[in-house]
DRENKOL-322317 format. One line per 8 residues: their letters; for each residue x, y, z of C-alpha. Coordinates in steps of 0.5 Angstrom, whole numbers, padded with zeros to 4 digits. Example, Ala and Ser with C-alpha at 12.3 -4.5 7.8 and 13.67 -1.06 7.14 Angstrom:
as> 0025:-0009:0016 ~ 0027:-0002:0014
***
This chain:
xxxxxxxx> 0048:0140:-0158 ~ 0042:0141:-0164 ~ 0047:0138:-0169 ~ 0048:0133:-0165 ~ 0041:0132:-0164 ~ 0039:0133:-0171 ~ 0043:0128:-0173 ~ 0041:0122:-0168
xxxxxxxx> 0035:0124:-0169 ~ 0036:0124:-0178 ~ 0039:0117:-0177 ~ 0034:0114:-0173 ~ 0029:0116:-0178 ~ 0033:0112:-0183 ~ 0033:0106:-0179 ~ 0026:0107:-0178
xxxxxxxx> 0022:0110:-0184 ~ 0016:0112:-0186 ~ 0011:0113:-0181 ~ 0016:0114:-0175 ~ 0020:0117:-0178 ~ 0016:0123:-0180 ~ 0015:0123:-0173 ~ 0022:0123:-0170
xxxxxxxx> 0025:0127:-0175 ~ 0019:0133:-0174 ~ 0020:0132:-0167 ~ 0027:0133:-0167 ~ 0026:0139:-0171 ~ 0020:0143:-0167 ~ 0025:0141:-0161 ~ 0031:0145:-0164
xxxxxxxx> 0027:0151:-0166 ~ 0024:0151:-0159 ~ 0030:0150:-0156 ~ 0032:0156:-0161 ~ 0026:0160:-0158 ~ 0027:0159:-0151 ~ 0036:0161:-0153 ~ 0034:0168:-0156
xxxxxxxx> 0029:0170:-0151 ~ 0034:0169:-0145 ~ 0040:0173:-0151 ~ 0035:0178:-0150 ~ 0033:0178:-0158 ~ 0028:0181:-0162 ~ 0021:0178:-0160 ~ 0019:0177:-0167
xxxxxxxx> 0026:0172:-0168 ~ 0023:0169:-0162 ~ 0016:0168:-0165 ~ 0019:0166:-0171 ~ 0023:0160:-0168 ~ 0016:0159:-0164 ~ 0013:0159:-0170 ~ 0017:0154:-0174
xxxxxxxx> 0017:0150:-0168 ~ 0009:0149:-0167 ~ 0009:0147:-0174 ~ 0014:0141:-0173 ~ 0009:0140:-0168 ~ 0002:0139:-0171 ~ 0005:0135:-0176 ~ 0007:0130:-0172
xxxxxxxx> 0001:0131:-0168 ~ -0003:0131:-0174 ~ 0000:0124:-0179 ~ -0005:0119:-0181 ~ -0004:0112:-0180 ~ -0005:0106:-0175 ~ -0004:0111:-0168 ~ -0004:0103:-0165
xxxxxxxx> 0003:0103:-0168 ~ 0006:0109:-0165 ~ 0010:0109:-0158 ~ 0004:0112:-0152 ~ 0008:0118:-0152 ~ 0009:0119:-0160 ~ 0003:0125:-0161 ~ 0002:0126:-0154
xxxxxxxx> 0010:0128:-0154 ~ 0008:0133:-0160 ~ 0001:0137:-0156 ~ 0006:0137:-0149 ~ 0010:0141:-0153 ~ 0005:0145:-0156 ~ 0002:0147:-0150 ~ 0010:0149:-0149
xxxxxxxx> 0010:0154:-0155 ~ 0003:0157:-0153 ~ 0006:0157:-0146 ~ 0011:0162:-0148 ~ 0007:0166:-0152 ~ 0003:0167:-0146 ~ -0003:0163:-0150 ~ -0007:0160:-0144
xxxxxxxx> -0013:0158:-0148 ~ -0009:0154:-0154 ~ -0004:0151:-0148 ~ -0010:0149:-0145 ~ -0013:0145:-0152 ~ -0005:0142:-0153 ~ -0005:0139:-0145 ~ -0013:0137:-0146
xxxxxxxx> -0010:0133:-0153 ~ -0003:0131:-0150 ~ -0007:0128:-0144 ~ -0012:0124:-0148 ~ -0007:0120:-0151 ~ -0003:0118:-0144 ~ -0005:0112:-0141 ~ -0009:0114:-0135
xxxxxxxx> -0003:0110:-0131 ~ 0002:0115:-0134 ~ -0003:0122:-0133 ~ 0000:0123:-0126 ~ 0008:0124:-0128 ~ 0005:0127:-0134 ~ 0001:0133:-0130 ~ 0007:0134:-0125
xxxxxxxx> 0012:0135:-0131 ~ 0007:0140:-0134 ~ 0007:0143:-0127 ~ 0013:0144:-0127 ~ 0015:0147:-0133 ~ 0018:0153:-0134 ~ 0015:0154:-0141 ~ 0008:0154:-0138
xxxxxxxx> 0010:0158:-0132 ~ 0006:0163:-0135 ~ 0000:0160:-0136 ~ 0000:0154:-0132 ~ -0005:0157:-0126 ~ -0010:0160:-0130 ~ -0016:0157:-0130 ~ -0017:0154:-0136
xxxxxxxx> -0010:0150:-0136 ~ -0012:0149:-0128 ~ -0019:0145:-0131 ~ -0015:0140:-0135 ~ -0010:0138:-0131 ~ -0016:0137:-0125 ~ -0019:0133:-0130 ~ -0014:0128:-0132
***
């Protein structure tokens, strides 16, 4: 299946270019590793190999977070894809304080319309299972 999905996601980023496609593709790859991260922890593997995936995975992720250029250009969702996803990372590595920053950032770039189905999907998370109650993660998702 993570073939699969790097390929769909390398074709559409040729169809796509430039700025997009920085973001397709870096999206695709962090999904994969986190992906890898969440097989090899339910394997019972190594905590650092689990880390490792993780952190390749937030890579992948701040760089799409990151890219320059017109945010007008972009879907809604194409950055705020990224920090959910790196409020998913922090998650499973028990990190509140840095899932609390990703959510925060995630949802600023969500219209208030779409807040709502954000939140609940935060919510229901299993990667934020660990770190969705705590207070600092419970204060951001109150204040969308």
């Amino acid at each position: 299946e993570a073939l699969a999905l790097a390929d769909a996601a390398f074709a559409a980023a040729l169809a796509c270019g430039g700025r997009q496609s920085a973001g397709t593709v870096g999206l695709a790859a962090g999904d994969m590793m986190l992906e890898r991260a969440r097989l090899l922890r339910s394997l019972g593997r190594a905590e650092e190999e689990v880390t490792e995936c993780l952190k390749r995975a937030a890579t992948a992720f701040e760089n799409v977070a990151g890219l320059e250029g017109e945010a007008e250009a972009d879907p809604e969702d194409f950055r705020a894809t990224a920090w959910y996803n790196l409020a998913c990372v922090a998650g499973l590595l028990g990190r509140a304080d840095r899932t609390a920053h990703a959510m925060k950032m995630c949802l600023g770039r969500v219209s208030k319309a779409n807040r709502r189905g954000w939140i609940s999907e935060a919510c229901a998370d299993v990667d934020l299972r660990s770190v969705v109650n705590h207070p600092e993660v419970q204060e951001i998702l109150a204040k969308a």
